[in-house]
C-alpha positions in Angstrom: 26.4 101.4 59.1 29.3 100.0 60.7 31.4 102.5 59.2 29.1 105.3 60.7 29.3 103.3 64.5 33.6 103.5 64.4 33.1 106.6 63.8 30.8 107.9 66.2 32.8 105.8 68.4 36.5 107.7 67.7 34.4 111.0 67.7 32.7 110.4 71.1 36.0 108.8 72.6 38.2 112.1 71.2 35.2 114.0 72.9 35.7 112.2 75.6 39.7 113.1 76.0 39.3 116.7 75.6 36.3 116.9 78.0 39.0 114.9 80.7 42.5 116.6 79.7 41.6 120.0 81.4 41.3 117.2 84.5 44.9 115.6 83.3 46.6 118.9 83.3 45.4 119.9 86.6 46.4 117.0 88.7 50.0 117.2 86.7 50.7 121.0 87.9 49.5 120.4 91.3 52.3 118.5 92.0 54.2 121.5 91.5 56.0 123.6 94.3 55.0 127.0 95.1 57.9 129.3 95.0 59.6 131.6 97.2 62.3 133.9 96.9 63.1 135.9 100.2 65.7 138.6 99.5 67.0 140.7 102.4 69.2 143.8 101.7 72.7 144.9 103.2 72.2 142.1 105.4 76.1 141.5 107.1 77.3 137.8 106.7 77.5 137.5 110.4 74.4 139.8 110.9 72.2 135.9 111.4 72.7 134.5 114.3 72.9 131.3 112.7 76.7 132.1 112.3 78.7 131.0 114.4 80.9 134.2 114.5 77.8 136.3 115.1 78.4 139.4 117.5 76.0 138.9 120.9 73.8 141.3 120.1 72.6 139.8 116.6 69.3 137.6 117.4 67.7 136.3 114.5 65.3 133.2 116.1 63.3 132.8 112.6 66.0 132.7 111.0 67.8 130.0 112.0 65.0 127.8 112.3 64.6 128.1 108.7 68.4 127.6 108.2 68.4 124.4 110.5 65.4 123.3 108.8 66.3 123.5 105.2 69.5 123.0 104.0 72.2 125.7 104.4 75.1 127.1 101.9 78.2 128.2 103.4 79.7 129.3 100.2 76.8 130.8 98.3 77.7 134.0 96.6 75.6 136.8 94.8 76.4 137.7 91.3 76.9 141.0 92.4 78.6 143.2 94.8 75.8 146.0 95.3 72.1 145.8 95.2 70.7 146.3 92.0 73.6 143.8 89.6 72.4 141.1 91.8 69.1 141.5 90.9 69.5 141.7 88.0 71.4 138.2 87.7 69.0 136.7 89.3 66.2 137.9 87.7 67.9 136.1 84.2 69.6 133.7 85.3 72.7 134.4 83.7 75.5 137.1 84.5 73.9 140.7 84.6 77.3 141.7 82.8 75.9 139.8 79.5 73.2 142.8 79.5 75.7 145.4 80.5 74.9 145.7 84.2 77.5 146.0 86.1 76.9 148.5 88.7 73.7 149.9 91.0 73.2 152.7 88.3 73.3 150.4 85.2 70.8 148.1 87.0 68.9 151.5 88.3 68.5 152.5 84.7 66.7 149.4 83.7 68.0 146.6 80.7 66.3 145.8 77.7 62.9 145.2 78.7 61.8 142.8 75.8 64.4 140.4 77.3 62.3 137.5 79.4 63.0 138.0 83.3 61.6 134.8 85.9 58.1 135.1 85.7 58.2 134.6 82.1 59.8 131.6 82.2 57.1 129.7 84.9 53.9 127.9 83.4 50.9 129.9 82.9 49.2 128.5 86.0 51.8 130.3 88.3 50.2 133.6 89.8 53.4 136.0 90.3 54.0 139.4 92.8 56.4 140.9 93.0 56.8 142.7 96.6 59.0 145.1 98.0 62.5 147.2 96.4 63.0 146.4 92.6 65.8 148.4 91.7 65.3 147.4 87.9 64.2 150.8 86.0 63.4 153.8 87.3 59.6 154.9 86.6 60.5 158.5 84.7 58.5 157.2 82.0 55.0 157.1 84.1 52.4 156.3 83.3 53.9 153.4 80.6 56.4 152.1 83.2 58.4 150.2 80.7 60.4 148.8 83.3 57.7 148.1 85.6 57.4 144.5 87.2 53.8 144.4 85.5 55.5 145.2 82.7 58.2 142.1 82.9 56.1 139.3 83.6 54.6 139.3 87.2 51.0 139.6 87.7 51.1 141.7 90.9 52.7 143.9 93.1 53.7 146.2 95.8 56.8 147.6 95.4 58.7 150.6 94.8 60.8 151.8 92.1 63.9 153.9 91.8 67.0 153.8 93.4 68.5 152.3 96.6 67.0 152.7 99.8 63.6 154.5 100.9 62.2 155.6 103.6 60.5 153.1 106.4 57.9 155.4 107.2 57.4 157.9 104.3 56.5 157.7 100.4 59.6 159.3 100.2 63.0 158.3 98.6 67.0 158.6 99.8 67.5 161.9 99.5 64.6 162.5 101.8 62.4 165.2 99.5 61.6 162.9 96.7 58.8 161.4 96.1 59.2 157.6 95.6 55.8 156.0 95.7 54.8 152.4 96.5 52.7 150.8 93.6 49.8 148.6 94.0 50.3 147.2 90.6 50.6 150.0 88.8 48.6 152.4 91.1 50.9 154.6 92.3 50.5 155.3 96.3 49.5 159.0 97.8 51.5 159.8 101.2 48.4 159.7 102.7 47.5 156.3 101.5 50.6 154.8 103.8 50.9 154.3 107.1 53.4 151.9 109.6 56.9 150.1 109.3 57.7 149.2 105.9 59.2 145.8 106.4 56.0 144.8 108.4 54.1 146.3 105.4 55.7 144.8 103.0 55.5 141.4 104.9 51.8 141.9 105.4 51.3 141.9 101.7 53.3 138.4 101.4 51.1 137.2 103.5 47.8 137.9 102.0 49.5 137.0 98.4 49.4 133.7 100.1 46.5 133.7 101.6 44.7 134.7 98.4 46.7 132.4 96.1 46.8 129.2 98.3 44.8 127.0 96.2 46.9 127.6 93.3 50.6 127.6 92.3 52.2 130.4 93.0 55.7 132.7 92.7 56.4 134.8 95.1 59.4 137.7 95.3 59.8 139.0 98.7 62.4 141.8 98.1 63.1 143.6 102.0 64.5 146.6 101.3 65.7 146.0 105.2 68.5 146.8 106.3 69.4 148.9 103.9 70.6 152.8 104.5 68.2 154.5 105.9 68.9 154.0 109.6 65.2 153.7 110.8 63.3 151.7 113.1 59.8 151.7 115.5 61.6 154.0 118.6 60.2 151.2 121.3 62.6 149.0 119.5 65.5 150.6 119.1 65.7 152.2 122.6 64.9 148.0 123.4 67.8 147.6 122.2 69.8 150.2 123.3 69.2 149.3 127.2 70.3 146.3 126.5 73.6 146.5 124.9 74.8 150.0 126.2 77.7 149.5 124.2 76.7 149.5 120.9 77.2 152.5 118.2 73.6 154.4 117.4 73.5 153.3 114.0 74.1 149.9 115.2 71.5 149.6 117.6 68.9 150.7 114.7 70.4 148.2 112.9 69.5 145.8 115.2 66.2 147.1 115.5 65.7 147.0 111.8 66.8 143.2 111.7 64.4 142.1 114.7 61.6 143.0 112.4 63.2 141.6 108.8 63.6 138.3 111.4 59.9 138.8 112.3 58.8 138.8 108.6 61.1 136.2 107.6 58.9 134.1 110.3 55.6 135.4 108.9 55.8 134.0 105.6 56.6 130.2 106.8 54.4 130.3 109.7 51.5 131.5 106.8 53.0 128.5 104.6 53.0 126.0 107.4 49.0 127.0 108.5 48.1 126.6 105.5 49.6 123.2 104.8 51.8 124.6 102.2 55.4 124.3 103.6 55.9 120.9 102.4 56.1 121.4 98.3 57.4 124.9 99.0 60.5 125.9 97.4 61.7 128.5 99.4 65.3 130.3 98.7 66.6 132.9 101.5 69.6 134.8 100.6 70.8 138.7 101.1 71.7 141.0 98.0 75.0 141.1 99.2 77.6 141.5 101.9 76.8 143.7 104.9 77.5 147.6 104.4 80.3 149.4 105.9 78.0 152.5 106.1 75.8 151.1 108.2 77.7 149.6 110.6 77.1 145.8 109.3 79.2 143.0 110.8 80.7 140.5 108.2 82.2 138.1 110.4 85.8 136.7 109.7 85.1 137.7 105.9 87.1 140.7 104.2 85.8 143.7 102.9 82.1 145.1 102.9 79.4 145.9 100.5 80.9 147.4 97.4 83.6 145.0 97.4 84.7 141.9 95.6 86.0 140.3 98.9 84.3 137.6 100.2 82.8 140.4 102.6 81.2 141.6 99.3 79.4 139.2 97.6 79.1 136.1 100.0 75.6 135.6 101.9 73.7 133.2 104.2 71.6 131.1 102.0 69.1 128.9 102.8 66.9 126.4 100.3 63.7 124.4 101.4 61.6 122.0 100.0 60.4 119.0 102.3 59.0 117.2 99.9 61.7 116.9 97.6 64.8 116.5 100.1 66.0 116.5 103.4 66.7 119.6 105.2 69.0 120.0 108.4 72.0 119.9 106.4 74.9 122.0 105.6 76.3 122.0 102.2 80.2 123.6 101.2 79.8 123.6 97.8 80.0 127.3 96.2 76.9 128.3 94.7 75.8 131.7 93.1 72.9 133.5 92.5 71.9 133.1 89.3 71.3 129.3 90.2 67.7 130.3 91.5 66.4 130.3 88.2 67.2 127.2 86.7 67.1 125.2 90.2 63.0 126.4 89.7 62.4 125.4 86.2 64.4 122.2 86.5 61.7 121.7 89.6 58.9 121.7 87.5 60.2 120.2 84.9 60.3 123.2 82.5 63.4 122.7 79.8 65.8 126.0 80.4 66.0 128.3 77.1 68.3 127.2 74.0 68.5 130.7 72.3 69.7 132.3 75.8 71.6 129.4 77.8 71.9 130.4 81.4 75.0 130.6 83.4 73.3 129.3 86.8 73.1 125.5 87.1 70.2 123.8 88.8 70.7 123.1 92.5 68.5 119.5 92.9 71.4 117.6 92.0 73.4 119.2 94.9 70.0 118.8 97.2 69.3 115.5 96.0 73.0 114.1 96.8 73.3 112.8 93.3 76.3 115.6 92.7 79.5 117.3 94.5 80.3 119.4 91.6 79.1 122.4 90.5 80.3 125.5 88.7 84.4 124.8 87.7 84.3 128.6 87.6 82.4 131.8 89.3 83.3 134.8 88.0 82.7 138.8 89.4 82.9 142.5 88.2 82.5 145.6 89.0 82.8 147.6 85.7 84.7 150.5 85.1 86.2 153.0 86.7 87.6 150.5 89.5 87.5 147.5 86.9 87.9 145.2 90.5 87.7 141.6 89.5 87.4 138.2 90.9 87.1 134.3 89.7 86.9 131.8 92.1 88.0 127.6 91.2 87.9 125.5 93.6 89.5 126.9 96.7 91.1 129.0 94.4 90.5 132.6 94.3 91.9 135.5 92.1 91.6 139.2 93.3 92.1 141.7 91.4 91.9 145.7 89.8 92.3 145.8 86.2 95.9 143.9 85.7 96.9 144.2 88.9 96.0 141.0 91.4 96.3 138.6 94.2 95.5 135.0 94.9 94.4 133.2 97.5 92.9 129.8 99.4 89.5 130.2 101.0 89.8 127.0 102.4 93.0 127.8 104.6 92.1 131.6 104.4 88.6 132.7 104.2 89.6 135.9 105.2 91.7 136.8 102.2 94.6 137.9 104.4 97.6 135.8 102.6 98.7 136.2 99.0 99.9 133.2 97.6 100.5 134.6 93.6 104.4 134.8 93.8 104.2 130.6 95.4 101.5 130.1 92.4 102.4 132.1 89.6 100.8 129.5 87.2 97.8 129.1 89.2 97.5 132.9 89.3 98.2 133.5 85.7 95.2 130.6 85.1 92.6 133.0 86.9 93.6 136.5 85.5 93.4 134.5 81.9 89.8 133.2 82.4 88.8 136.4 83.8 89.8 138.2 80.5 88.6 135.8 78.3 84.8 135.6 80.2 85.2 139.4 80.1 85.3 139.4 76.3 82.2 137.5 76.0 80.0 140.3 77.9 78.6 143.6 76.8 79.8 146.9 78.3 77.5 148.5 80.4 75.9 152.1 79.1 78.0 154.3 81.3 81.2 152.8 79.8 80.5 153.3 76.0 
C-alpha cells in the first residue's frame, strides 16, 4: 500500500510539472525582446541629418531621435556594396561571398534555398514578416516561389520580389512595363488591388504587424525600398521642397521628398512601439543597404565614392541599435561593425547558441553595448566579384583598396576620405592586407556568373 501511495504521489507530482511547464516556458520567452530590423535603401551617408556634414536641405527629425536615443555606430559598414549582397549577408549572418553572392544579380537569382536564413534561427514563439523589397530570388517559378520569404522561414509578408527598384505608385517594376507584384504572403497583388505611396504602404503594414502581434514576440524586417531609383514622390511634396531650396537639382528635390516620407515611417514604427508599451525590450537595428547612389544624386558626406563602390562612400551607413532595457542609449560608439553582426547580436539576446555546422562571421554586438568589450572583428573584409574583382580589408585604422593585384592603403582615422596613399611608407603593412585578402578569398565559393 505504501508502495502504491509513492507512487501515486511521483505520478501526480510529474502530472503536476507538465500541467505547470507550459506556464514555465511562457514567463521564460516573455522576457525576450521583440525584434526589429529597419533597412532603408540608397540612403547617402550624409543623407540623415544626424550627420554632422549633412547638406541644409537634408531633414530627417525621426531619425535622429532614434539615433540620440539609442546608441549610434560611426563605423558600421554593410557587407556589401549594392543592394541585394547585403541582404543577403545579413540574412546568414556570414559573408554572402561563402554562397557565391557577390553582386545584385547573384543575390537577384536567389542562393540555395534549403540553407537556414534569420527567421529560422529565432524560437518557435517568434511570429516573423517580412515587409517591403527582398531582392533574394526572383519569382519565375510562380506559383512554388522557391525563393519566396514564406518559403525561407518568415510567417508573413508584403513584399515584392525581383530586381532593384519598383515603382512608388504602380505594380510595376524598373523598366516601367513589367509587372512586379506585391505579395500578401503568397497572394500575388492585381494593379487594381494597390493604391497610394509605397513607403507609407509599406509602413502601414509594419504597423498593423505590430498592432496584431503585440502580445507576442515578434520579428519584424522592414525593408524600404526608399530611396532607391525610381525618382518619385507625392507632387505636394516635392514642389514643398522645391520652393524652398530653389537651388537644388530635380532629382534631388524628389529625393528629398522621398526621404521626408522614409523619415515619416521610420517615426511610425517607434511611435507604434512606444504606444504600445513595447519600446523598452525592443531591439531595434536601423541601417541603409549601402552608401548613397551617384545616380540619384545622393550626398555621402566627406566619404569617397558612391554606391557601387568599395570606398567608404560604398559600403559605410548610419547605424543605430536600441534596446532600453538592456543598455544605455545616447551614446556614440567608433568601433567598426558590419552587417552581418545583426544576426548573432539577436540570438546571443535571447540566449539562442549560434550554429556549429555553419559558424557565422558576424560577432554579437551586447558585448560592445554592454561596455564589457572595445574589440571586435581584427579583420572586415569586401568584394565585388568579377569582372572588376575591386577589393577591400579593413584592420584597425588600416585600410587596403584594391582591383585585382593592383592596390592602395590608407588611415581612416587621419583620412576618412581615402584621399592619401600611404602603400609605398607601408609596404609591409600593405603587403599584410592584400595577403589576408587572398587567403579569405580562397575560402569562399565563386558566384554562378563566374563559373
Amino acid at each position: 500500500m505504501k508502495i502504491l501511495i509513492g507512487n501515486l504521489t511521483q505520478i501526480l507530482t510529474m502530472v503536476g510539472m507538465l500541467t505547470i511547464a507550459p506556464a514555465f516556458l511562457f514567463a521564460a520567452s516573455a522576457d525576450r525582446p521583440n525584434i526589429v530590423v529597419i533597412l532603408t535603401d540608397d540612403q547617402g551617408y550624409a543623407d540623415i541629418s544626424f550627420n554632422p556634414h549633412h547638406p541644409e536641405e537634408v531633414s530627417t527629425p525621426n531619425m535622429d531621435k532614434l539615433a540620440r536615443e539609442g546608441v549610434f555606430f560611426s563605423q558600421a559598414y554593410t557587407s556589401g556594396h549594392v543592394c541585394s549582397p547585403t541582404r543577403a549577408g545579413l540574412m546568414l549572418g556570414r559573408y554572402q561571398q561563402r554562397v557565391g553572392v557577390y553582386t545584385a544579380g547573384d543575390g537577384g537569382r536567389g542562393f540555395d534555398p534549403k540553407l537556414p536564413i534569420f527567421p529560422g534561427f529565432l524560437p518557435r514563439q517568434y511570429t516573423s514578416m517580412a515587409i517591403g523589397k527582398w531582392h533574394l530570388g526572383l519569382d519565375n517559378d510562380y506559383p512554388k516561389l522557391k525563393w519566396h520569404a514564406l518559403s525561407r522561414g518568415f510567417d508573413e509578408c508584403y513584399k515584392f520580389m525581383g530586381r532593384g527598384g519598383h515603382d512608388y505608385f504602380k505594380l510595376q517594376g524598373v523598366n516601367n512595363t513589367d509587372y512586379a507584384p506585391i505579395y500578401r504572403d503568397k497572394t500575388r497583388l492585381k494593379p487594381e488591388e494597390y493604391r497610394g505611396y509605397l513607403t507609407t504602404r509599406l509602413t502601414e503594414e509594419a504597423v498593423d504587424f505590430i498592432d496584431r502581434q503585440k502580445d507576442n514576440p515578434f520579428f519584424l524586417y522592414l525593408a524600404y525600398n526608399a530611396v532607391h531609383a525610381p525618382a518619385q514622390a507625392p507632387q505636394e511634396d516635392i514642389e514643398r521642397y522645391r520652393k524652398k531650396f530653389p537651388n537644388l537639382t530635380e532629382k534631388r528635390t524628389i529625393l528629398m521628398a522621398m526621404l521626408y516620407h522614409l523619415d515619416l515611417g521610420v517615426g511610425s514604427v517607434v511611435d507604434k512601439l512606444k504606444d504600445e508599451g513595447l519600446w523598452e525590450n525592443t531591439l531595434l537595428f536601423f541601417l541603409t543597404d549601402n552608401g548613397g547612389a551617384r545616380a540619384m544624386e545622393a550626398d555621402n558626406g566627406i566619404l569617397r565614392g558612391f554606391k557601387g563602390s568599395l570606398y567608404e562612400g560604398g559600403v559605410r551607413t548610419p547605424w543605430v541599435v536600441s534596446w532600453p532595457a538592456r543598455f544605455k542609449g545616447g551614446r556614440t560608439l567608433h568601433t567598426p561593425v558590419i552587417s552581418l553582426d545583426i544576426l548573432p547580436t539577436v540570438l546571443d539576446a535571447i540566449g539562442i547558441k549560434a550554429p556549429e555546422k555553419t559558424p557565422f562571421d558576424g560577432k554579437s554586438l551586447l558585448p560592445l553595448l554592454d561596455g564589457q568589450s572595445s574589440e571586435h572583428h581584427s579583420e572586415l573584409y569586401f568584394n565585388s566579384g568579377e569582372p572588376k574583382g575591386e577589393w577591400a580589408v579593413r584592420q584597425g585604422d588600416w585600410k587596403a583598396h584594391g582591383f585585382k593585384k593592383t592596390f592602395k592603403l590608407y588611415n581612416l582615422a587621419d583620412d576618412p576620405s581615402e584621399k592619401k596613399d600611404l602603400a609605398s611608407k607601408n609596404p609591409a603593412k600593405a603587403k599584410e592586407l592584400f595577403q589576408l585578402h587572398a587567403a579569405w578569398l580562397k575560402e569562399m565559393v565563386r558566384s554562378e556568373k563566374a563559373k
